[in-house]
N, C-alpha and C positions, 0 to 999 in steps of 0.2 A: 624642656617643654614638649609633650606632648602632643601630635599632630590628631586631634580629638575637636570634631568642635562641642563649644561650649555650651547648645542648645538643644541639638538633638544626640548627641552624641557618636557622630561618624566619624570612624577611623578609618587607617589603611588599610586595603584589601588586596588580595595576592590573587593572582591568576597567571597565564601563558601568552606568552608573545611567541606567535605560531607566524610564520615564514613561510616561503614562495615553497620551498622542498617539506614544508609542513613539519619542521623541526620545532617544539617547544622551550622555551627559553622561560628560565622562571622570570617574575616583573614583581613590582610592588607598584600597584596605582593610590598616589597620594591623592585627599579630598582636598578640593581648591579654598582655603581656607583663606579670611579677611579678616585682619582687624576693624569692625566698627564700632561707631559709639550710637549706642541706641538710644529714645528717650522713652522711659517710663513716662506715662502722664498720669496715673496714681499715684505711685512713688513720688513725682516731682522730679525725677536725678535722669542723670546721663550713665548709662553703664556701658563703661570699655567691655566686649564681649570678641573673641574670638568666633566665628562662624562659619561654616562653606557658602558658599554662593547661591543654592540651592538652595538652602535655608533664609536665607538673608532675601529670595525672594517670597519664599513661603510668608514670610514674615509680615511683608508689604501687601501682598494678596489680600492677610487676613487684617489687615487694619491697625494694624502698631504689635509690639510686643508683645505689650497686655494684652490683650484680644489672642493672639496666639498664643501663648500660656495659656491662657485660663480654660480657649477650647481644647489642649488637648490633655491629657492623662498624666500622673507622674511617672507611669512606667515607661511612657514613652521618653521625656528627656530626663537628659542627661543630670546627676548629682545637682552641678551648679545651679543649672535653670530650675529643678525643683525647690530649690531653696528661694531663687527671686521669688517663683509662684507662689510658695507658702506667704511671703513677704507681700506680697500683690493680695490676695486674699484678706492678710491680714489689716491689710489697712483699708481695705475695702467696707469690711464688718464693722470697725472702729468709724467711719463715716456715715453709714447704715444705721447705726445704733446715737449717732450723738445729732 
């Protein structure tokens, strides 16, 4: 399993861990990733979702999941979440229309 969250798509990032004598030391900083379970209120369902912390606040800021999907772009998240969003959308238009 990959350390990726499942929303926005943050990976691990490499930089230097620099010392008193200013010696560089390579690092790998991992993203503080959570298991949560989110609730779709379109959808109706709970989705186990992998996340950073960071996102996970993002998320609450913007007013549920749905609300954060829908405001931002595909290109922004990641594979997974564009797929719920498609799914969000989609059941959206099928309420809208009946």
């Amino acid at each position: 399993m990959s350390r990726r969250c499942e929303v926005t798509g943050t990976g691990s990032r490499f930089g230097h861990k620099v010392s008193h004598s200013n010696r560089k030391t390579n690092v790998r900083f991992l993203p503080n990733l959570q298991h949560v379970s989110l609730v779709s209120d379109i959808l109706g369902t709970r989705i186990g979702l992998r996340v950073t912390a960071a996102t996970l606040r993002s998320i609450e800021h913007n007013g549920g999941l749905d609300a954060y999907l829908l405001g931002h772009s595909e290109r922004k998240l990641a594979p997974e979440a564009a797929k719920l969003k498609r799914q969000i959308k989609r059941k959206l238009a099928k309420t809208r229309t009946a």
